[in-house]
C-alpha atoms as a printed R data frame, in Angstrom:
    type eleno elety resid chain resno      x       y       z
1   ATOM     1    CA   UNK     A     1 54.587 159.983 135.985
2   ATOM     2    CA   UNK     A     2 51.936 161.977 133.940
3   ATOM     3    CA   UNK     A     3 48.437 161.630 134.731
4   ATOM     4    CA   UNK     A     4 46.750 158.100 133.983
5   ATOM     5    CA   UNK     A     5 44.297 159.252 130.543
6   ATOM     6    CA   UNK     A     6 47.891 160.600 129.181
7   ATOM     7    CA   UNK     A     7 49.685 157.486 129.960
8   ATOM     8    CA   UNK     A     8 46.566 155.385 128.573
9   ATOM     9    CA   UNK     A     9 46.308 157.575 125.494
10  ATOM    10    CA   UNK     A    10 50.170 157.387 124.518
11  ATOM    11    CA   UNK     A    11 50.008 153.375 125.386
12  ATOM    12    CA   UNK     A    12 47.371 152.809 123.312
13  ATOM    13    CA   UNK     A    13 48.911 154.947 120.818
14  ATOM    14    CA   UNK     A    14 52.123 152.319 121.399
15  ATOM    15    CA   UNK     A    15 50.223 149.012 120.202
16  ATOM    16    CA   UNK     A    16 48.249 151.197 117.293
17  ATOM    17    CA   UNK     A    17 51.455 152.291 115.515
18  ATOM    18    CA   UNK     A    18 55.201 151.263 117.130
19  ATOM    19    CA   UNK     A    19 54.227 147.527 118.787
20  ATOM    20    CA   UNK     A    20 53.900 145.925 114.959
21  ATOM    21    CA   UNK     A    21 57.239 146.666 114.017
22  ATOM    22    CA   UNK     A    22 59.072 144.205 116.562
23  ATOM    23    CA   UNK     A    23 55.774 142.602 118.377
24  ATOM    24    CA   UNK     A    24 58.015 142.270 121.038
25  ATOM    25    CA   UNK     A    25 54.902 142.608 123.516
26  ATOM    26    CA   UNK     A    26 51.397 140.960 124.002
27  ATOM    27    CA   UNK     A    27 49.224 143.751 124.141
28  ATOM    28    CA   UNK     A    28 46.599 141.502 126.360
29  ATOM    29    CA   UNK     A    29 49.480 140.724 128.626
30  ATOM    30    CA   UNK     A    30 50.874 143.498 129.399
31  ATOM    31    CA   UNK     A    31 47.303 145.833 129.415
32  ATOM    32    CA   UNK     A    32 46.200 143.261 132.383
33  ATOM    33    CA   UNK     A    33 49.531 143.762 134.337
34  ATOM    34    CA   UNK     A    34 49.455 147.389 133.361
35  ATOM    35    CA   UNK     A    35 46.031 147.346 134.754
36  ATOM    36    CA   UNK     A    36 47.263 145.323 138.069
37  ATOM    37    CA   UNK     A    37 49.777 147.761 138.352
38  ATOM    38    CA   UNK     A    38 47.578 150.965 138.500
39  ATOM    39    CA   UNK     A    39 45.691 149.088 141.740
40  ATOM    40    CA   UNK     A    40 49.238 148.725 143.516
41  ATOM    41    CA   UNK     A    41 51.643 151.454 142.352
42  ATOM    42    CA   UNK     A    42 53.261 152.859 144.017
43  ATOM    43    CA   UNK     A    43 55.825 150.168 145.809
44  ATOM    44    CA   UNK     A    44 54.460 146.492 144.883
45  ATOM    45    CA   UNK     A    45 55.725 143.606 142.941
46  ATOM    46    CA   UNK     A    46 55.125 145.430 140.023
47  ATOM    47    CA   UNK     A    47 57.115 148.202 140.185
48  ATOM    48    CA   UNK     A    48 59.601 146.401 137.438
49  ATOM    49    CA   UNK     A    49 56.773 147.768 135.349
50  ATOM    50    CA   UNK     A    50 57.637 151.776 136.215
51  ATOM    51    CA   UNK     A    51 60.261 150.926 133.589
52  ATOM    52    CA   UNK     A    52 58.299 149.618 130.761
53  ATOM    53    CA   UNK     A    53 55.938 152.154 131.076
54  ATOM    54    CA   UNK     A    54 57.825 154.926 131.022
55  ATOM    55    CA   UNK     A    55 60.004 153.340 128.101
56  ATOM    56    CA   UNK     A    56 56.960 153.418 125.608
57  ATOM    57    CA   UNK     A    57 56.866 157.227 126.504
58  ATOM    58    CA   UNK     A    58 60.273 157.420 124.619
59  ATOM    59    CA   UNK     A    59 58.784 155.516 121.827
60  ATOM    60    CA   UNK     A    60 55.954 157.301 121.183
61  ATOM    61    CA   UNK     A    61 57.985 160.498 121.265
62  ATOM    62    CA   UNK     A    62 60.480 159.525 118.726
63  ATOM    63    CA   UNK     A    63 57.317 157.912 116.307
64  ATOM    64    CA   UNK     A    64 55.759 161.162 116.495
65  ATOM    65    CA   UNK     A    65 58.939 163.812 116.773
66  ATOM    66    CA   UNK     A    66 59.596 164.110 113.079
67  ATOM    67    CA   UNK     A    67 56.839 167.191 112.927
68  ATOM    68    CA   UNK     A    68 58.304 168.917 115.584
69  ATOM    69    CA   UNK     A    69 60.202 171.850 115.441
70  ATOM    70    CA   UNK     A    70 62.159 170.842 118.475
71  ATOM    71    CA   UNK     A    71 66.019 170.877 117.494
72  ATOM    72    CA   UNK     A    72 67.076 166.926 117.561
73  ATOM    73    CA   UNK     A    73 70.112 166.988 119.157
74  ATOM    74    CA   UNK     A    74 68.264 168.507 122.335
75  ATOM    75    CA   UNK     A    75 65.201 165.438 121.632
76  ATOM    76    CA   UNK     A    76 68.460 163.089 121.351
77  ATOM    77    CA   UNK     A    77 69.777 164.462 124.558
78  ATOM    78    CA   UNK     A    78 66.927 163.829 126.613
79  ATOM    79    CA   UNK     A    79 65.915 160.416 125.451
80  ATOM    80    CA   UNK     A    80 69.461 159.436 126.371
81  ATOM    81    CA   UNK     A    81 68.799 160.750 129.641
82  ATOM    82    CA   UNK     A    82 66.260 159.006 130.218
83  ATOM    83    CA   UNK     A    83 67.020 155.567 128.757
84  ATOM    84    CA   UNK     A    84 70.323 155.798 131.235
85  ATOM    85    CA   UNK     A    85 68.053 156.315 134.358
86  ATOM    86    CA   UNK     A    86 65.685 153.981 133.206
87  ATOM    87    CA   UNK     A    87 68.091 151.283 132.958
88  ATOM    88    CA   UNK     A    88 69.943 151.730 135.920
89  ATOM    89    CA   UNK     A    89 66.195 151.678 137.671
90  ATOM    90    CA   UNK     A    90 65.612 148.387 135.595
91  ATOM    91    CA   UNK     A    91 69.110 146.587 136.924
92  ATOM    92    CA   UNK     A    92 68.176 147.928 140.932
93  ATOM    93    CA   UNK     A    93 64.693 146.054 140.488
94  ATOM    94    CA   UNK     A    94 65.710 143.162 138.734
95  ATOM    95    CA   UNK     A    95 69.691 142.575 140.035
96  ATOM    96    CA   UNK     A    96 69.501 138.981 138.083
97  ATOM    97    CA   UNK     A    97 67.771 139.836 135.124
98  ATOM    98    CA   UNK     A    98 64.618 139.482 133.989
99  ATOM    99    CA   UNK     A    99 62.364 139.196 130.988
100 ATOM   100    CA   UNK     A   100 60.924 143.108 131.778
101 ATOM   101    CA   UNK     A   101 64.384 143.936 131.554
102 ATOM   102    CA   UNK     A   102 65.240 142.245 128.825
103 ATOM   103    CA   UNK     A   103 62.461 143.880 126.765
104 ATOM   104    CA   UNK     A   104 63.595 147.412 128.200
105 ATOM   105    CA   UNK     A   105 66.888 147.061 126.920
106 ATOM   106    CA   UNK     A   106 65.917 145.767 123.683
107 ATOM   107    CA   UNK     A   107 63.975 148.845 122.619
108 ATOM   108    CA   UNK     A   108 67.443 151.457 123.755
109 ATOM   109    CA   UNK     A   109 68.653 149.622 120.201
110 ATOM   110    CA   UNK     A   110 66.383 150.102 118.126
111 ATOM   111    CA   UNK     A   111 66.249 153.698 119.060
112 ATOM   112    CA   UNK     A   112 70.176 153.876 118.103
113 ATOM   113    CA   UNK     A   113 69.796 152.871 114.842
114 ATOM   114    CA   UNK     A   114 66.865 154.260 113.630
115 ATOM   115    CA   UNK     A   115 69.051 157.356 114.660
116 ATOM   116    CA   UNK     A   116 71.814 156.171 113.129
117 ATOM   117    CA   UNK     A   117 74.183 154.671 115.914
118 ATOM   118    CA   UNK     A   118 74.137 151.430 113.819
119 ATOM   119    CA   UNK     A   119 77.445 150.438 115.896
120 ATOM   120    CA   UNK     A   120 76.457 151.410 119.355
121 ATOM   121    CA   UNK     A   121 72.836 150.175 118.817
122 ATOM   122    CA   UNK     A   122 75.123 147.157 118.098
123 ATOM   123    CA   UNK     A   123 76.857 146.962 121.049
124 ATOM   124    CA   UNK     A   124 73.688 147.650 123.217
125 ATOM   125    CA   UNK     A   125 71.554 144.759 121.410
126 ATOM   126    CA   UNK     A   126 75.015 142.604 122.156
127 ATOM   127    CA   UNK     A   127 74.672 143.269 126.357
128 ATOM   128    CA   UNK     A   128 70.619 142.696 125.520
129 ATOM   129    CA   UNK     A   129 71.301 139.388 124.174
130 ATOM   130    CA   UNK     A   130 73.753 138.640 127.851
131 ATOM   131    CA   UNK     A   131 71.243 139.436 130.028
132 ATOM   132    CA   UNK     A   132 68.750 137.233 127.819
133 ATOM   133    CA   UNK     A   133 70.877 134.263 128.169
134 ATOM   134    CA   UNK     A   134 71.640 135.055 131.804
135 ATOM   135    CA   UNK     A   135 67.358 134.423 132.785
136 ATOM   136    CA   UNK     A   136 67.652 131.286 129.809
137 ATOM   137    CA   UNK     A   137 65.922 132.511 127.086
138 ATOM   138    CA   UNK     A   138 68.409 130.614 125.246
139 ATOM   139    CA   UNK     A   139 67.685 127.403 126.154
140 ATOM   140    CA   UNK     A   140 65.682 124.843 125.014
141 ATOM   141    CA   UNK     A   141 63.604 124.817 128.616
142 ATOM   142    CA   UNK     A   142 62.688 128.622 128.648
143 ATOM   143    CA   UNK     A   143 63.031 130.871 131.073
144 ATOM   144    CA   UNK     A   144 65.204 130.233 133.980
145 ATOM   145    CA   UNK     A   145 63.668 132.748 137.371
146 ATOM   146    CA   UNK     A   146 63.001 132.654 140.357
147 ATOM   147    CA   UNK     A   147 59.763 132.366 139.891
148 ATOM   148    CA   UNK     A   148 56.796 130.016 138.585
149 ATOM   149    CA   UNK     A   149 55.760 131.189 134.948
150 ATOM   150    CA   UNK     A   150 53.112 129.967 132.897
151 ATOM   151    CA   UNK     A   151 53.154 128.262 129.278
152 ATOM   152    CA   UNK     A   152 51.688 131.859 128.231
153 ATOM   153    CA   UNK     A   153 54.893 134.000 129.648
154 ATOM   154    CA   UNK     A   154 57.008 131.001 128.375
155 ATOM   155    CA   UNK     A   155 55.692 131.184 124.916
156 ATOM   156    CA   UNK     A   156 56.149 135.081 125.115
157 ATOM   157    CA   UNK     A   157 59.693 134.081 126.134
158 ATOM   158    CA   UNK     A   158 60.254 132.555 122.621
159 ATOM   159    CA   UNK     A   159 59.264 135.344 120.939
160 ATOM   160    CA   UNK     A   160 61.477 137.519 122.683
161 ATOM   161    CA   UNK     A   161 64.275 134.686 122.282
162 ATOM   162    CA   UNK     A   162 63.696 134.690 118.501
163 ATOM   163    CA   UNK     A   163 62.925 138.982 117.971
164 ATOM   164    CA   UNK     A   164 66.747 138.955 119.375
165 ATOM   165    CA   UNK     A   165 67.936 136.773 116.973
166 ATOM   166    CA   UNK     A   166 65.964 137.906 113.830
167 ATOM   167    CA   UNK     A   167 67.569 141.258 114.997
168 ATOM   168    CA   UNK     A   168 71.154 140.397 115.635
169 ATOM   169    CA   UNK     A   169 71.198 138.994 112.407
170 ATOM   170    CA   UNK     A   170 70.130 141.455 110.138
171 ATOM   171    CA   UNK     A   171 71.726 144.872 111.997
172 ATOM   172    CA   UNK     A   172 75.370 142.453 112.232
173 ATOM   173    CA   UNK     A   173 74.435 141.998 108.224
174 ATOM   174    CA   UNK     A   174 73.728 145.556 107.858
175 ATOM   175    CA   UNK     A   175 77.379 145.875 109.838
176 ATOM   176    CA   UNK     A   176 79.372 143.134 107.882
177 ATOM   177    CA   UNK     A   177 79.927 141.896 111.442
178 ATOM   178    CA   UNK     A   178 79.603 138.401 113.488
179 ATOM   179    CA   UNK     A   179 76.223 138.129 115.096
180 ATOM   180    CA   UNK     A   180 75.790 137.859 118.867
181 ATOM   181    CA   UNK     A   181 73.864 134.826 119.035
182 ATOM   182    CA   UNK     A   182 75.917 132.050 116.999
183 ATOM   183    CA   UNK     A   183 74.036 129.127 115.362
184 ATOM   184    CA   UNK     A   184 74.770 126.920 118.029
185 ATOM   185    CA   UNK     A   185 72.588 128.383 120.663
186 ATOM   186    CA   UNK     A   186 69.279 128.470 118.364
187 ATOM   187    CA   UNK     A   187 68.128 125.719 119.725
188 ATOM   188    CA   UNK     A   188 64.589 127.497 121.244
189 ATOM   189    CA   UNK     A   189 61.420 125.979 120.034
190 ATOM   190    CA   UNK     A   190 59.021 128.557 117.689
191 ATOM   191    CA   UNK     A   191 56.907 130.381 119.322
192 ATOM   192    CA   UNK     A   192 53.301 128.635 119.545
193 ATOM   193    CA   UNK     A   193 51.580 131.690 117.727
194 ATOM   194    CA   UNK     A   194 47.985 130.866 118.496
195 ATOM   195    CA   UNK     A   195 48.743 131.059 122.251
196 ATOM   196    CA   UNK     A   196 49.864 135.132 121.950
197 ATOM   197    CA   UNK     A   197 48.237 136.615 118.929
198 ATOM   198    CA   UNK     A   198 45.546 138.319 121.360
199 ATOM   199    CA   UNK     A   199 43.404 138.626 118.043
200 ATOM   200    CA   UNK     A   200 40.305 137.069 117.413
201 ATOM   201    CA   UNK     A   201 40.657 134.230 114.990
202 ATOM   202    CA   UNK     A   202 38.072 135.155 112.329
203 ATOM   203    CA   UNK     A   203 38.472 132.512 109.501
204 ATOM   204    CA   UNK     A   204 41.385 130.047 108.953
205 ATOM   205    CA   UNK     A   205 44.375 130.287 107.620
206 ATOM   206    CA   UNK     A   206 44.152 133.725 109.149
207 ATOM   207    CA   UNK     A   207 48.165 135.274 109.872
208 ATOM   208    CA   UNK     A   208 49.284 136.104 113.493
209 ATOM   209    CA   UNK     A   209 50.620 139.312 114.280
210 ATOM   210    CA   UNK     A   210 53.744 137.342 115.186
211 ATOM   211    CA   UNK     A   211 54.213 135.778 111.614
212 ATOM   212    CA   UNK     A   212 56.276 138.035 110.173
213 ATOM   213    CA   UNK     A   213 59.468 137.790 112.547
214 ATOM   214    CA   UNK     A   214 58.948 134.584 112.868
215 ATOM   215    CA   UNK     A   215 59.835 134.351 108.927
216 ATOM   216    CA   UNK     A   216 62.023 136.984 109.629
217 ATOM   217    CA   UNK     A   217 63.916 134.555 112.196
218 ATOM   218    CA   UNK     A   218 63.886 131.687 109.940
219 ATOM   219    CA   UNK     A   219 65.430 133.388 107.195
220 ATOM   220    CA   UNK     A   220 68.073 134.200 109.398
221 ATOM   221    CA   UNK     A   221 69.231 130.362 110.523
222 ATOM   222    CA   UNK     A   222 70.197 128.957 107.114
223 ATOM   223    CA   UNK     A   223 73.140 132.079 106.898
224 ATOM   224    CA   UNK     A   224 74.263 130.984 110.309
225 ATOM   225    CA   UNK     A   225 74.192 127.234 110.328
226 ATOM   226    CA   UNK     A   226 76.196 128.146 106.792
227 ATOM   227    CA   UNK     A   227 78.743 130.172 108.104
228 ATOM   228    CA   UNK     A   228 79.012 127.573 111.228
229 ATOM   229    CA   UNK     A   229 79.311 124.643 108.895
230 ATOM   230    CA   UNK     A   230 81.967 126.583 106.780
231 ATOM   231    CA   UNK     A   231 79.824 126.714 103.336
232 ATOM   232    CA   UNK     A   232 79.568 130.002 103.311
233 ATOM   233    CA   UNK     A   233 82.839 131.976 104.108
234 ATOM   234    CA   UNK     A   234 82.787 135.799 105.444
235 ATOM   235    CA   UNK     A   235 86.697 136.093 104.337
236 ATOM   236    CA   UNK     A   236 86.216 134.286 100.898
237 ATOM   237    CA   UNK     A   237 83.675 134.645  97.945
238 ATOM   238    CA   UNK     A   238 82.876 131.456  96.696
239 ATOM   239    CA   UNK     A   239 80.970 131.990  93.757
240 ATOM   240    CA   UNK     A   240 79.822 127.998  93.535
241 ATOM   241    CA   UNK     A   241 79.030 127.852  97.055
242 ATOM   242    CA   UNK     A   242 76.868 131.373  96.669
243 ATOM   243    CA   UNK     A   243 75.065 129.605  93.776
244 ATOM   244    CA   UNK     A   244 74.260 126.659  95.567
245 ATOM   245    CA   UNK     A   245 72.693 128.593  98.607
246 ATOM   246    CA   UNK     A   246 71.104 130.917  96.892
247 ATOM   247    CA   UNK     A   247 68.952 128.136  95.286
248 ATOM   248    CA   UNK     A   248 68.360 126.410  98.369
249 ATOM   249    CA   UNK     A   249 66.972 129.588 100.533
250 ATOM   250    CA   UNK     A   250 64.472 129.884  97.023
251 ATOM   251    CA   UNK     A   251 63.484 126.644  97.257
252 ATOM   252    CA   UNK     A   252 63.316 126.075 101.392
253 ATOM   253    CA   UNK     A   253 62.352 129.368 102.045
254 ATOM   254    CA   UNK     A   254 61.141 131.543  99.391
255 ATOM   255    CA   UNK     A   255 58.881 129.217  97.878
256 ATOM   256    CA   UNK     A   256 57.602 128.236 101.082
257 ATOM   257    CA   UNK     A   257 56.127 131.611 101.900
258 ATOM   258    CA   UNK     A   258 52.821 131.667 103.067
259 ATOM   259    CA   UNK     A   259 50.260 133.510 100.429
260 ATOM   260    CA   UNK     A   260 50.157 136.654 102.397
261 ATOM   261    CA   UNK     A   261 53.650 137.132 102.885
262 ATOM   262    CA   UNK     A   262 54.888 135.499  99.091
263 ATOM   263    CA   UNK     A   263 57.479 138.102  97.132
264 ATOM   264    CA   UNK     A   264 54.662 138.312  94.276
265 ATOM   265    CA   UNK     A   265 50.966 137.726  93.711
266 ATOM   266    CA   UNK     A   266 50.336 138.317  97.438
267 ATOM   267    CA   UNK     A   267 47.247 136.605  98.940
268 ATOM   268    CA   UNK     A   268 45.943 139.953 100.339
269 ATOM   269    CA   UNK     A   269 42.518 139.150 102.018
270 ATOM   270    CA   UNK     A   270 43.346 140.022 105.736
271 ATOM   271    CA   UNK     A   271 44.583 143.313 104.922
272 ATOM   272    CA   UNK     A   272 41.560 144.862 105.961
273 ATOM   273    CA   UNK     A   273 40.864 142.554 109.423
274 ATOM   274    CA   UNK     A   274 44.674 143.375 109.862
275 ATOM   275    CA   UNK     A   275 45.636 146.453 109.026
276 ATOM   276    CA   UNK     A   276 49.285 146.032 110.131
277 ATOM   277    CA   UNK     A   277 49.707 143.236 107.923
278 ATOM   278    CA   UNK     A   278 51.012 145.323 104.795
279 ATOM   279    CA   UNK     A   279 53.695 147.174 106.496
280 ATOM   280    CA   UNK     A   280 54.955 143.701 107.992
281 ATOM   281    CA   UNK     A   281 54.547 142.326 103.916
282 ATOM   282    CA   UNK     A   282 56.892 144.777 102.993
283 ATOM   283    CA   UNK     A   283 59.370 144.520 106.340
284 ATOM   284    CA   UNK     A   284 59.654 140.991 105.530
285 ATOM   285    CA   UNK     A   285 60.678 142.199 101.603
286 ATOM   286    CA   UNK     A   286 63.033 144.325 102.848
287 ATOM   287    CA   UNK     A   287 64.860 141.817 104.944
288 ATOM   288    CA   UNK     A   288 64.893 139.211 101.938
289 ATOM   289    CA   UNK     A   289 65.985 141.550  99.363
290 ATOM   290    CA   UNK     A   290 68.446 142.999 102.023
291 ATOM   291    CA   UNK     A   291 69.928 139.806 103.106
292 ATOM   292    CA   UNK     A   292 70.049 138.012  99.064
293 ATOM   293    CA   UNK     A   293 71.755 141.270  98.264
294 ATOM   294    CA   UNK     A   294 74.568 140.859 101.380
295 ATOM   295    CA   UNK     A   295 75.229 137.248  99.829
296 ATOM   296    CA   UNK     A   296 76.174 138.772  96.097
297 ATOM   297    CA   UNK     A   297 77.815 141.828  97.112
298 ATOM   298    CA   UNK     A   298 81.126 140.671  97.958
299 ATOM   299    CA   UNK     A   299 81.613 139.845  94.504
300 ATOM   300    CA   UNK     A   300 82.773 143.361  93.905
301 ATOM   301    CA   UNK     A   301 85.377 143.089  95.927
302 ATOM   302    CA   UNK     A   302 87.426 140.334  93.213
303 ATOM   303    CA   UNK     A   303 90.105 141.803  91.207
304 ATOM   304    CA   UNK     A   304 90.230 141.673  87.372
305 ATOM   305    CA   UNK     A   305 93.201 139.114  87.822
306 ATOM   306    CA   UNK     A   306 91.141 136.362  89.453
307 ATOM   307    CA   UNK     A   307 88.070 136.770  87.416
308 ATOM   308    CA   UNK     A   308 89.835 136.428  84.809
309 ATOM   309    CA   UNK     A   309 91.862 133.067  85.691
310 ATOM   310    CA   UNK     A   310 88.554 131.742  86.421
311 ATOM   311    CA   UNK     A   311 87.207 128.854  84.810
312 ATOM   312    CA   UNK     A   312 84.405 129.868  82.072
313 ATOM   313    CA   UNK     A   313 81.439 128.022  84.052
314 ATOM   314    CA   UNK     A   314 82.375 130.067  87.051
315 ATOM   315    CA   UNK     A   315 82.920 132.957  85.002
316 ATOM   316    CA   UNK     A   316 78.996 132.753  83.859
317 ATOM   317    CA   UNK     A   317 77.832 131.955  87.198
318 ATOM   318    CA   UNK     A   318 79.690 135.468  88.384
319 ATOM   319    CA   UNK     A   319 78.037 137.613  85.181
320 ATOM   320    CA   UNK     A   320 74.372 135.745  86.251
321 ATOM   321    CA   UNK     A   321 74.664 136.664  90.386
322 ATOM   322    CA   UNK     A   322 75.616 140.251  89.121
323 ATOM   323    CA   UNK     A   323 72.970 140.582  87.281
324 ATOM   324    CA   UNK     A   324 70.740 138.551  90.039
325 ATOM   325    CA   UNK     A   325 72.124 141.410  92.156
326 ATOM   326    CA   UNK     A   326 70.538 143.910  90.612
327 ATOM   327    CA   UNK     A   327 67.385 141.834  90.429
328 ATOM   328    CA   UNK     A   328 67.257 141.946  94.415
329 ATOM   329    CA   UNK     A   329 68.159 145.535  94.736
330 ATOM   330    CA   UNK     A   330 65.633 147.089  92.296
331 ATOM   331    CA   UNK     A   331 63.006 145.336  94.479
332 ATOM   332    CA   UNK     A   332 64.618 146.200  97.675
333 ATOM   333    CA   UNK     A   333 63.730 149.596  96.663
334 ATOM   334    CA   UNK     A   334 60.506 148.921  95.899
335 ATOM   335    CA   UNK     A   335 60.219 147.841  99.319
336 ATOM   336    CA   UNK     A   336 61.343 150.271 101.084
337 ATOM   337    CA   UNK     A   337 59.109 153.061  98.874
338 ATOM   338    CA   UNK     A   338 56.422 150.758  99.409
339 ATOM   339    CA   UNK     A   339 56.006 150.899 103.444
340 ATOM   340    CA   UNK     A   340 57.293 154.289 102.986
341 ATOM   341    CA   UNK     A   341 53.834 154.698 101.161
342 ATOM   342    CA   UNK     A   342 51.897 152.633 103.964
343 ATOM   343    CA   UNK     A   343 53.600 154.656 106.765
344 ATOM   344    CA   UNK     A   344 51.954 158.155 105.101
345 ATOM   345    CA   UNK     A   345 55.309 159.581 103.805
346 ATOM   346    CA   UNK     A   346 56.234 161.353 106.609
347 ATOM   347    CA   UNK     A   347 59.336 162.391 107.822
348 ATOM   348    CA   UNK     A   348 60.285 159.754 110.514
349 ATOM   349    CA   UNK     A   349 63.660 158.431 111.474
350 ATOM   350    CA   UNK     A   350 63.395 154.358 110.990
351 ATOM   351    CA   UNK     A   351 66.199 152.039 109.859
352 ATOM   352    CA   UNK     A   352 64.703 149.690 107.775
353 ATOM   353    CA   UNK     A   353 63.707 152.996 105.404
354 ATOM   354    CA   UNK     A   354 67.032 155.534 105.635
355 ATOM   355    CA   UNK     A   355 69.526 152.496 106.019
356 ATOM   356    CA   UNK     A   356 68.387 149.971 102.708
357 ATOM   357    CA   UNK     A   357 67.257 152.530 100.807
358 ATOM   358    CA   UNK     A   358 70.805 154.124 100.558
359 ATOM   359    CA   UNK     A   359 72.432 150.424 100.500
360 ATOM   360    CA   UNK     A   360 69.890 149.596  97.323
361 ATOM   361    CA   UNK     A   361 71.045 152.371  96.227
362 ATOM   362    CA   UNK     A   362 74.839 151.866  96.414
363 ATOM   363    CA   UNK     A   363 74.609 148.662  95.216
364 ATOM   364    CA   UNK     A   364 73.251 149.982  91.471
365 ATOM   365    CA   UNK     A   365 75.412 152.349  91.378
366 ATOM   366    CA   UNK     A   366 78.441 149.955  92.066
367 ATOM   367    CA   UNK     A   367 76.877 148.043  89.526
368 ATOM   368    CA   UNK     A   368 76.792 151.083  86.614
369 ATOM   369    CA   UNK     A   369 80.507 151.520  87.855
């Protein structure tokens, strides 16, 4: 391992300017075991740590390799490397799984796709989302180890429950593909936010730093308790049964939106206490747009013959969600410039930027077409 002000200097670089994106980790957590670590290392009960640790130095190199002139297949390389040892390390500490390992595996994924390996960063999150289940995140009484846990590590169990499923859902969207974790098994209580924001509650109403994937996951259950219950059809493009969801996620969901997170006229005093805030305002845009756009687009795929033995109703419903379409893509793009903006326009490989900007942008152009 590198010296200890390197380590500290890259972690705290970590929670400054990767951690927001997923909030997969409580930084006050994690800093005291990091710190209980140090005192022990090496060989103690916290060697499941060595992992962790050494995972955020792969993180921090990919946030910051864009200004490199070090040739990316030899970066890609070596981070493979190292994610392959670093799992294999991970599975030797904890045989039975655990939620360190869980939370080492989930970051291999999101490294695949912001490269883009949408399909193997797929197939990764997929044996993520086994070993989840195997310690119980997906049940309704937490985690399921060996060992005592307290409501704190419990609560930070539902948040790593729920940042799988918000996810699985939108990269098996992004895929046209069956998510991992079906409807069925979301049956894990929200996260209580207050108990892991680590941030000093300076006025009320004030966000959490966890309130954005928590929207993000309950966007996400109305498409899968749809497809479970059958309204909504991946094989078949039902343009009534479009219609009718469409105005129920703007009613339940969109409309629902708390003031700092709402699609227009956002509430935007906290911006300045939280300056990750407006990145996560426009992640959250990005998944709506993105996932309203997934529910129109098959209409491409009907043929002239069946539009045109349509009834006329549902032939005005089909020339409205076309246009609505476009309505969610222009915006999508707006999105995605938008946190592009935040994030300093620099050259950086991140999904939610390279992937919906060129799917926004496919979409219009099917649309001119």
């Amino acid at each position: 391992l590198p010296k200890r002000p390197i380590i500290n200097c890259l972690i705290q670089h970590f929670f400054k300017e990767v951690n927001w994106i997923s909030e997969m980790l409580h930084p006050p957590l994690f800093l005291k075991r990091y710190e209980q670590w140090w005192k022990t290392f090496p060989g103690s009960s916290y060697c499941g740590y060595v992992p962790s640790v050494r995972n955020l130095f792969r993180l921090n190199l990919m946030e910051k390799i864009g200004s490199k002139n070090i040739p990316v297949d030899t970066i890609r390389v070596h981070c493979k490397n190292v994610a392959m040892r670093l799992h294999r390390v991970t599975d030797q500490i904890h045989s039975g799984g655990s939620l360190t390992s869980v939370h080492h595996m989930f970051y291999w994924p999101c490294y695949l796709k912001n490269e883009g390996f949408m399909a193997d960063a797929w197939y990764v999150l997929g044996d993520c989302i086994r070993v989840s289940q195997g310690i119980g995140l997906h049940l309704t009484g937490g985690l399921d180890l060996k060992y005592p846990v307290n409501e704190l590590e419990r609560d930070m169990s539902r948040r790593c429950f729920w940042n799988l499923f918000a996810c699985d859902r939108l990269l098996s969207l992004a895929l046209d593909r069956t998510p991992w974790i079906q409807e069925d098994l979301s049956l894990v209580s929200f996260p209580q936010m207050r108990i892991t924001s680590g941030a000093v509650i300076s006025g009320q109403g004030q966000p959490d730093a966890f309130t954005e994937r928590l929207l993000e996951a309950k966007l996400a259950k109305p498409w899968e308790s749809a497809h479970a219950q059958g309204t909504l059809r991946r094989d078949c493009y039902d343009i009534c049964a479009v219609e009718e969801f469409q105005e129920n996620i703007y009613k339940s969901y969109i409309l629902s939106l708390p003031s700092e997170f709402s699609l227009h006229n956002e509430d935007t005093r906290w911006d300045l206490e939280l300056p990750m805030l407006p990145r996560q305002r426009q992640m959250l845009r990005i998944t709506i747009y993105a996932s309203m756009c997934h529910l129109f687009q098959p209409l491409f795929q009907l043929d002239e013959e069946r539009i045109s033995s349509l009834p006329q109703y549902k032939k005005k419903f089909l020339i409205s969600q076309k246009a609505r379409l476009v309505q969610f893509a222009v915006p999508l793009l707006d999105a995605v410039f938008a946190l592009h903006d935040l994030l300093g326009r620099q050259r950086m490989s991140m999904f939610s930027l390279s992937f919906f900007s060129y799917h926004a942008a496919v979409l219009l152009s099917m649309n001119v077409i």
